[in-house]
MARFI-337304 format. One record per residue (C-alpha): residue number from 1; y, z, x. Coordinates in steps of 0.1 Angstrom, whole numbers, padded with zeros to 4 digits. Each point is the difference from the previous one (the first is absolute). Example, Ala and Ser with C-alpha at 12.3 -4.5 7.8 and 13.67 -1.06 7.14 Angstrom:
 seq    yy    zz    xx
   1 -0045  0078  0123
   2  0034 -0007  0014
end
This chain:
 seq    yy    zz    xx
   1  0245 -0150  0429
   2 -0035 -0009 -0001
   3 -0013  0036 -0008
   4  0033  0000 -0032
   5 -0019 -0030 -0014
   6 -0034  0016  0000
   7  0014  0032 -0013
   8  0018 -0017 -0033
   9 -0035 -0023 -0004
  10 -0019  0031 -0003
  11  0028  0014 -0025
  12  0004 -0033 -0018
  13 -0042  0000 -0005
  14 -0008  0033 -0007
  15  0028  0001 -0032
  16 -0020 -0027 -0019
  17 -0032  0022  0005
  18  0017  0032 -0011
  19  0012 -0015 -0031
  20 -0035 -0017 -0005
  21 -0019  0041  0006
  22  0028  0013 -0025
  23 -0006 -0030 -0025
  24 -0034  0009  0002
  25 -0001  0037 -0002
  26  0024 -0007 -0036
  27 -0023 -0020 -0017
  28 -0030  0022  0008
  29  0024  0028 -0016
  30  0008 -0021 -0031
  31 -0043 -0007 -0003
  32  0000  0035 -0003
  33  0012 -0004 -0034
  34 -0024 -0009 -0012
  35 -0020  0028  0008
  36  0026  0019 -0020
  37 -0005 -0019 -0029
  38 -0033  0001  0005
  39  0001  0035 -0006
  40  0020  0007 -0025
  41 -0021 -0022 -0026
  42 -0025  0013  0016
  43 -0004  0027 -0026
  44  0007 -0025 -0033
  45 -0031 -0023  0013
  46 -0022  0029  0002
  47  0008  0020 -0032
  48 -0028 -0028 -0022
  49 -0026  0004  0027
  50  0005  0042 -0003
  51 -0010 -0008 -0035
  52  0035  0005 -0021
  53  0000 -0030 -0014
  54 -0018  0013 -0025
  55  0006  0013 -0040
  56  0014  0029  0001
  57  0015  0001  0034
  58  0011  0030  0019
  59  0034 -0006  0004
  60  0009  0038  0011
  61 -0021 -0010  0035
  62  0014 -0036 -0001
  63  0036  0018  0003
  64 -0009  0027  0023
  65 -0014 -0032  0024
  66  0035 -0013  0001
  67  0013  0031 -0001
  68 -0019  0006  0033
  69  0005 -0027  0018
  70  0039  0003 -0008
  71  0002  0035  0014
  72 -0014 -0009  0037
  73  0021 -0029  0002
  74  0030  0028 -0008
  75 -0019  0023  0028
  76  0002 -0029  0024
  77  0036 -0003 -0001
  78  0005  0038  0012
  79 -0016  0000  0031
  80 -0004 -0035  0009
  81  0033 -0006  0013
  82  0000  0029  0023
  83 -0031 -0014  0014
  84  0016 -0033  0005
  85  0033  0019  0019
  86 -0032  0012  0026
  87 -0022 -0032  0001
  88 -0003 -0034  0002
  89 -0009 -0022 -0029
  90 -0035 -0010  0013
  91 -0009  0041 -0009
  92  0015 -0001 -0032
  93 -0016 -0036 -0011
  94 -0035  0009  0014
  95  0006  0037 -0020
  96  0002 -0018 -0030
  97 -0025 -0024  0000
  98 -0022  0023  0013
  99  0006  0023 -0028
 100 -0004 -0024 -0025
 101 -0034 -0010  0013
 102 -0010  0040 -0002
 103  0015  0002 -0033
 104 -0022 -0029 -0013
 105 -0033  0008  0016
 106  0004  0036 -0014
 107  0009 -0017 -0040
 108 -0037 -0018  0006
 109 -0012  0032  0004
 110  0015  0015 -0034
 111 -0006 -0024 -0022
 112 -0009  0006 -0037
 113 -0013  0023 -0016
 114  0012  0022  0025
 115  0033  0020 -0011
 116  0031 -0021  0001
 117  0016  0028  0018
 118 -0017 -0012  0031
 119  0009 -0034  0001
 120  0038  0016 -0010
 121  0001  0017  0031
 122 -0014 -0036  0021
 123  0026 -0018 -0021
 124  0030  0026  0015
 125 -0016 -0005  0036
 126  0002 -0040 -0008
 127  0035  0008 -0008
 128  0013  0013  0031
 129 -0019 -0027  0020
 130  0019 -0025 -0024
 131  0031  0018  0009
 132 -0002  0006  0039
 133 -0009 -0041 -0002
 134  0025 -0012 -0021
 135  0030  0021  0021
 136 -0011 -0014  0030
 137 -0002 -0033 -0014
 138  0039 -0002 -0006
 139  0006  0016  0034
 140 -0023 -0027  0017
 141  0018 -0031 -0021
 142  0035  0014  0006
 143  0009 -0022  0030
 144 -0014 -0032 -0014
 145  0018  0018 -0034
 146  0034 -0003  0020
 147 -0004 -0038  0014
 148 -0012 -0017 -0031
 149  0000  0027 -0031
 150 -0008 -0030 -0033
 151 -0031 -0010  0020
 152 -0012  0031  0010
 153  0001  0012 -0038
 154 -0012 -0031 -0012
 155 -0031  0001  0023
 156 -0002  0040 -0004
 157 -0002 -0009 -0037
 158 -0031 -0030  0003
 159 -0013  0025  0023
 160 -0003  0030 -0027
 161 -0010 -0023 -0029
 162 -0027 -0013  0017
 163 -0010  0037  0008
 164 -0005  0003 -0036
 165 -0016 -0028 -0007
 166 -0025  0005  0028
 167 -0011  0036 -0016
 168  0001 -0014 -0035
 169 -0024 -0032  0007
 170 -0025  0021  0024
 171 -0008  0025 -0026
 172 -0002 -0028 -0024
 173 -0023 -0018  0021
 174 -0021  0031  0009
 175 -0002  0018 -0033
 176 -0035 -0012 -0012
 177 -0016 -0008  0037
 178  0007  0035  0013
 179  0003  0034 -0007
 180  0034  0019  0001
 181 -0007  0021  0034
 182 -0009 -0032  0015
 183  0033 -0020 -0013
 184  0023  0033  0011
 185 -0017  0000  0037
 186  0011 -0042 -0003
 187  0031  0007 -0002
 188  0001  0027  0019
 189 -0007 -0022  0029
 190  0035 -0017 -0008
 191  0021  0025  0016
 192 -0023  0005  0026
 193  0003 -0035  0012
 194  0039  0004  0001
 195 -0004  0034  0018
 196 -0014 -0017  0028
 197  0024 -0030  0000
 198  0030  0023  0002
 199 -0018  0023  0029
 200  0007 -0029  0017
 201  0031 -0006 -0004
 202  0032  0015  0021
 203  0031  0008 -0025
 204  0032  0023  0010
 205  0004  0031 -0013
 206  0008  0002 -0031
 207  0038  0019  0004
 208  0008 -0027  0019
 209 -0006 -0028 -0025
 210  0022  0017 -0027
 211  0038 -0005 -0010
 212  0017  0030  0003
 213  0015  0002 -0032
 214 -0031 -0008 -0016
 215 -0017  0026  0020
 216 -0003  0028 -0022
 217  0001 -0008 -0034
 218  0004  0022 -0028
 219 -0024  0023 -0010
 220 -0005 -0012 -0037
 221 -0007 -0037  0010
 222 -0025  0008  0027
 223 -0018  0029 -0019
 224  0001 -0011 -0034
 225  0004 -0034  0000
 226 -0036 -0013  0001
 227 -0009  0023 -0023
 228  0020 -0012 -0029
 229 -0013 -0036  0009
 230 -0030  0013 -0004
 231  0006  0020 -0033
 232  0015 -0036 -0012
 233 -0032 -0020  0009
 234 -0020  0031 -0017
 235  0022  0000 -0032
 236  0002 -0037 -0002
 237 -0037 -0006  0002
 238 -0003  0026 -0027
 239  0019 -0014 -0025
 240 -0015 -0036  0005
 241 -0035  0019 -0006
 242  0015  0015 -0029
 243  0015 -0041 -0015
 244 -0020 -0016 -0024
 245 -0015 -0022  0029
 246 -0010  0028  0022
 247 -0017  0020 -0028
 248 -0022 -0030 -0009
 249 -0004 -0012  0032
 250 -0013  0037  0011
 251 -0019  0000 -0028
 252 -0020 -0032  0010
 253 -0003  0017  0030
 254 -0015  0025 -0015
 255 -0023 -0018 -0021
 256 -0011 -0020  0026
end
């Protein structure tokens, strides 16, 4: 009787501490959003400190930037899943972050007025790092998805916005202090620090984590569905440069 007791202690005990080490491992998933949306405006913050701000503006590399970046986030989607069937989430998230960090120091290295085709092709590389990160991501959140899914969007959400932020504010704040190599390798130290936070970290495989009937979704919304999000955020930005507030304000820009 004495050895029962002891037994369903040890059970009671350790099922607060499991929950805690799940809890945990969530919201450390859910921060990585904002490494998502760190990268994805990423590319917006830095176009000014490439120089295309300026009067007349090369908007045929502007698009093919987007254009880019769109196309290895599609390239993720193919062969990132059938890496996460055959390893655990810790490989995919340290993949991506890793990849990103590449992708960035190589951009410092490119910088204008090298050809734009060479910071095209980092910009594709950034995308599948993007990708790989942001598919894991959802795989990581899905259990804390299941229990509570309003907060874990809401917080997903804060998490992403302050992503952006966060890339927007330390270009901003670096633009006349240091040069653009210098800012890229800053920022490039971003994903690095979350590569290292996930190496750390023990997550199930990444089949396991899934809803079956969500497990293989079609092949239109996983190929080609960031890509027209990111044709929409290329288009729309175009036509606000093209408004009567853009023009002058690229103008002054310009001028300036």
């Amino acid at each position: 009787m004495a050895r029962w007791k002891t037994v369903q202690s040890y059970l009671m005990s350790s099922q607060p501490v499991a929950a805690r080490e799940r809890q945990a491992s969530g919201g450390k998933a859910l921060a990585g959003f904002l490494l998502s949306g760190f990268l994805m405006a990423l590319l917006g913050a830095i176009l000014p400190a490439w120089g295309y701000h300026r009067d007349p503006s090369d908007f045929i590399a502007v698009g093919n930037y987007f254009l880019s970046l769109a196309l290895g986030i599609v390239a993720a989607s193919f062969f990132a899943r059938r890496i996460a069937e055959h390893r655990k989430l810790p490989f995919l998230l340290v993949f991506g972050c890793s990849l990103s960090c590449v992708s960035l120091a190589y951009l410092a290295t490119v910088s204008p007025p090298l050809p734009a085709w060479w910071r095209a092709a980092g910009l594709v590389s950034l995308g599948i790092g993007a990708g790989v990160l942001n598919l894991a991501l959802f795989f990581a959140i899905s259990r804390k998805y299941q229990a509570d899914a309003a907060d874990t969007v809401n917080l997903g959400g804060v998490w992403y916005g302050l992503g952006c932020v966060t890339a927007t504010l330390l270009v901003a704040g670096t633009f006349y202090a240091y040069t653009v190599p210098n800012i890229l390798i800053f920022m490039a130290a971003v994903p690095a620090i979350f590569a290292v936070m996930y190496a750390r970290e023990n997550y199930p495989e990444a089949s396991r984590t899934l809803n079956p009937r969500f497990a293989r979704p079609s092949a239109i919304s996983a190929a080609w569905g960031p890509y027209f999000s990111r044709c929409c955020s290329f288009f729309s930005s175009a036509m606000k440069c093209r408004s009567p507030v853009g023009c002058r304000c690229c103008s002054s820009g310009g001028s300036a």
